[in-house]
C-alpha positions as CSV (number, residue, x, y, z in Angstrom):
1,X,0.0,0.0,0.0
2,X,1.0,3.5,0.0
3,X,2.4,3.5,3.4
4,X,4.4,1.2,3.1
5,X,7.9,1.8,2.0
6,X,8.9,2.6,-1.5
7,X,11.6,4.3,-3.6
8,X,8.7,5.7,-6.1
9,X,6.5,8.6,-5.8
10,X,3.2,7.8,-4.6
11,X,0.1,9.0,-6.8
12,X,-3.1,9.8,-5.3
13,X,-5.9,10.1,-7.3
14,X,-8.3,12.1,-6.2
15,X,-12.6,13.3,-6.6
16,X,-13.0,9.7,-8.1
17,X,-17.1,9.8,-9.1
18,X,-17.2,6.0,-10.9
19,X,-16.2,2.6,-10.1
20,X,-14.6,2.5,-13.4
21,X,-12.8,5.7,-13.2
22,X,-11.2,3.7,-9.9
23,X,-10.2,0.8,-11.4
24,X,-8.5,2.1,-14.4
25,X,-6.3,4.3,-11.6
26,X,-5.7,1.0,-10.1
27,X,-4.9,-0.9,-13.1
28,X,-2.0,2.2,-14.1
29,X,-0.9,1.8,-11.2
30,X,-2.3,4.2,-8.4
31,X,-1.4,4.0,-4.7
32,X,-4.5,6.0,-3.5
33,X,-8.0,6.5,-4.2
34,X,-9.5,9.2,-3.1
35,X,-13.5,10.3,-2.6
36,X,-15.1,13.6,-2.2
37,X,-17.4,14.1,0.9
38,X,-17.1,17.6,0.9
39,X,-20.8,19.1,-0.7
40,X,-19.4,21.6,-2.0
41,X,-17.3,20.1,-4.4
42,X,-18.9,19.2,-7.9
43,X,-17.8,15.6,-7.3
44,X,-18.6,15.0,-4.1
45,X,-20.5,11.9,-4.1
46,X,-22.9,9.6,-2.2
47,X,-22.6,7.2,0.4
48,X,-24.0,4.8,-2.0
49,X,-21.6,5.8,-5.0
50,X,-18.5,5.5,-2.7
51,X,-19.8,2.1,-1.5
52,X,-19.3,1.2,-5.2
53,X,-16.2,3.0,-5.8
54,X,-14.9,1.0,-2.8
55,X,-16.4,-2.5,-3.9
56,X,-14.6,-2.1,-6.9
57,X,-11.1,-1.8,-5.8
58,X,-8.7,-4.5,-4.0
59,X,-9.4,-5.0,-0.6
60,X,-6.4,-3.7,0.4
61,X,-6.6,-0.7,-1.9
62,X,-6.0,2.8,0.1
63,X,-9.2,4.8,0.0
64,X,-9.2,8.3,1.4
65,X,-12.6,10.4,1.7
66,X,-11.8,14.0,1.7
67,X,-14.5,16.1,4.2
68,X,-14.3,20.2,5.3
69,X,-15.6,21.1,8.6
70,X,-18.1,17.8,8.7
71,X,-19.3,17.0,12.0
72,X,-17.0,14.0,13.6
73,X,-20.1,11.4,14.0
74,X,-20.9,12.5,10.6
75,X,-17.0,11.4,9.4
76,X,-17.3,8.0,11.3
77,X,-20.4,7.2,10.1
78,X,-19.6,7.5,6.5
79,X,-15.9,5.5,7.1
80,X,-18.6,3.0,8.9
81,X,-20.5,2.7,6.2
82,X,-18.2,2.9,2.9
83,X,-15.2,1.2,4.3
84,X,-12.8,4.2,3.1
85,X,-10.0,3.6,5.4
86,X,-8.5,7.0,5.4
87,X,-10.0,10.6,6.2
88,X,-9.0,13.6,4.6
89,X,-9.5,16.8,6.4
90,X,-9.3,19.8,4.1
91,X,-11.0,22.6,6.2
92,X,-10.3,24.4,9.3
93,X,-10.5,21.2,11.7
94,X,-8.4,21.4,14.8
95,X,-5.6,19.2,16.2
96,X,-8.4,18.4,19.1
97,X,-10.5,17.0,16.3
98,X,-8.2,15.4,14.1
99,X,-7.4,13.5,17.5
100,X,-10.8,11.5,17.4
101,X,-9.4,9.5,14.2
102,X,-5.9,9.1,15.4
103,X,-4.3,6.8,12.6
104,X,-7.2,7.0,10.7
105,X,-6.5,10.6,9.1
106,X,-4.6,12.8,6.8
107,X,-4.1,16.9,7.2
108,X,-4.0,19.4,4.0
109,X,-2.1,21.9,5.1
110,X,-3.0,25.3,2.9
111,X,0.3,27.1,1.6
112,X,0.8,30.5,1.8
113,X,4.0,31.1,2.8
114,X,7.3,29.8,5.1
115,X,5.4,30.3,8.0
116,X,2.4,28.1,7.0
117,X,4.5,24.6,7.7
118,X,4.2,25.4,11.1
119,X,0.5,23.9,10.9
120,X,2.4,20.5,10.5
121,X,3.6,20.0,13.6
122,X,-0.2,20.2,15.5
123,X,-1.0,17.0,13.4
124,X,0.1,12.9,13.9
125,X,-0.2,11.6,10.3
126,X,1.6,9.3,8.0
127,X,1.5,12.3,5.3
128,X,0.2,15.4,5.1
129,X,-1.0,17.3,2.0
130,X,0.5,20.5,0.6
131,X,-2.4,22.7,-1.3
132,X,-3.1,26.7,-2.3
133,X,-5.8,28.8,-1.2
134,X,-8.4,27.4,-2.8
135,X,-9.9,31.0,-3.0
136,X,-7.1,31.8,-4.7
137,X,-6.3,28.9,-6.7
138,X,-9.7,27.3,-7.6
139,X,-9.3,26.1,-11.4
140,X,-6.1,27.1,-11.8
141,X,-3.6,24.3,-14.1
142,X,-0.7,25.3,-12.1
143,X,1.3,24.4,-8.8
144,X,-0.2,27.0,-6.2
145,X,2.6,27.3,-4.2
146,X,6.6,27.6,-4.3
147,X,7.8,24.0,-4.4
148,X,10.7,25.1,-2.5
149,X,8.8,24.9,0.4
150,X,7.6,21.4,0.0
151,X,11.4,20.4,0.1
152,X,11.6,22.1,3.5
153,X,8.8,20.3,4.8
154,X,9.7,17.8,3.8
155,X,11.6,17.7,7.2
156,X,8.6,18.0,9.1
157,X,7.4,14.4,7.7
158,X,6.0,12.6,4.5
159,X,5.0,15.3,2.3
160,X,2.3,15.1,-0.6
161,X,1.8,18.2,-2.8
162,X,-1.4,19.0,-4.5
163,X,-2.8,21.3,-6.5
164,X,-2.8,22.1,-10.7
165,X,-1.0,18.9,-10.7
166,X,-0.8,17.9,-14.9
167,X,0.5,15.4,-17.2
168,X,2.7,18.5,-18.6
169,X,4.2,19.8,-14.9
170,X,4.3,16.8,-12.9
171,X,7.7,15.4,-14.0
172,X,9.2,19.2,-13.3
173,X,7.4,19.5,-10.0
174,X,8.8,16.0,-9.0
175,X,12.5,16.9,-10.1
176,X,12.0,20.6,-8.1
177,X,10.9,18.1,-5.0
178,X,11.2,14.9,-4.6
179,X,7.9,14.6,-2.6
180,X,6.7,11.8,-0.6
181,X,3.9,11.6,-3.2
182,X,1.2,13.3,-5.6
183,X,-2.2,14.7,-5.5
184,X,-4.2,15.2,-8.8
185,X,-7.9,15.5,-9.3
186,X,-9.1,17.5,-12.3
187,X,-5.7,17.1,-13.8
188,X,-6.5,13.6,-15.3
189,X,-10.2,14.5,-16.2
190,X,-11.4,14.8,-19.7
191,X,-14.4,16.9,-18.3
192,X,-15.6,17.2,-14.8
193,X,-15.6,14.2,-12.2
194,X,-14.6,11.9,-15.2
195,X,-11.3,10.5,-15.4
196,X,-9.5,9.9,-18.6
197,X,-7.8,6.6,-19.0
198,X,-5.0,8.2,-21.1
199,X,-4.6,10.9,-18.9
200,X,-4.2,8.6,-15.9
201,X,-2.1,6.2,-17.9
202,X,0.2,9.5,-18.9
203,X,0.5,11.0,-15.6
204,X,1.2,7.6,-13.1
205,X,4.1,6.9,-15.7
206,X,6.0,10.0,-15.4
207,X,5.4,9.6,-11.6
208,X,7.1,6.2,-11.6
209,X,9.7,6.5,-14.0
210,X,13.1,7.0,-12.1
């Protein structure tokens, strides 16, 4: 699985809508499969629809459902109830919340500067996510934040960065790094919430390749 040690970057994809979409990530070779919970999002999905997304992967296949300031019963019950192993927090939840799901959870932490990798010492994960503003940054096909700051967290832990991620700037943004792993969502999609198997093919290749 993705936690377990490797000398490739890991590749997360993420906002996965269809059980097909899921297993052609798996079958190219993705370490992580991530869901939206978050309403907002455009491909935020059911409780049902994950339950699919996850019935279609390997049992051991790392799922991750990415909520934003969701109410912790609310979180447990939809791990409960789609088997997605791993929760992604993405809004403003606390260290005293992200406590509840201790080994259970992941932490974006939102880029804006030096002093914004201080967030990653209030958090226990096995990675943590490196993201823009999404205020800012929202549609934008380009890395929201200076990747020299990824390589100084990467100090602070396994490090993951996220955000404009593309087949075209991946291999640079990988070279500028060396991250921990990947993040890519709408960077793989050939239109909204629907994955393209080139695309996916493309970008896990460059990801792998030494």
């Amino acid at each position: 699985t993705i936690l377990e040690a490797s000398m490739s970057v890991r590749v997360h994809i993420n906002g996965l809508t269809r059980p097909e979409d899921a297993v052609a990530a798996e079958e190219a070779g993705a370490d992580a499969f991530g869901i939206f919970f978050w309403r907002q999002s455009t491909s935020a999905v059911s409780i049902a629809k994950a339950k699919e997304i996850v019935s279609a992967l390997p049992e051991d296949a790392l799922t991750i459902g990415m909520f934003a300031n969701a109410v912790a019963r609310t979180v447990e019950r939809t791990l409960e109830q789609t088997g997605v192993k791993l929760a992604l927090f993405a809004g403003q939840e606390d260290p005293e919340y992200c406590r509840r799901f201790e080994g259970r959870y992941v932490r974006v932490i939102r880029v804006k500067g030096l002093t914004s990798l201080e967030a990653i010492n209030d958090f226990e994960c096995p990675f943590y996510v490196l993201d823009g503003d999404p205020a800012v940054h929202a549609g934008v096909r380009e890395i929201p934040f200076d990747l020299i700051l990824a390589r100084r967290a990467k100090r602070q832990g396994n490090i993951v960065i996220s955000g404009g991620l593309t087949v075209k700037n991946v291999g640079d943004a990988i070279k500028a790094c060396r991250p921990w792993g990947v993040e890519v969502s709408s960077g793989v999609e050939s239109v909204q919430g629907v994955k393209d198997p080139m695309k996916l093919k493309q970008f896990i290749e460059i990801c792998k390749s030494p």
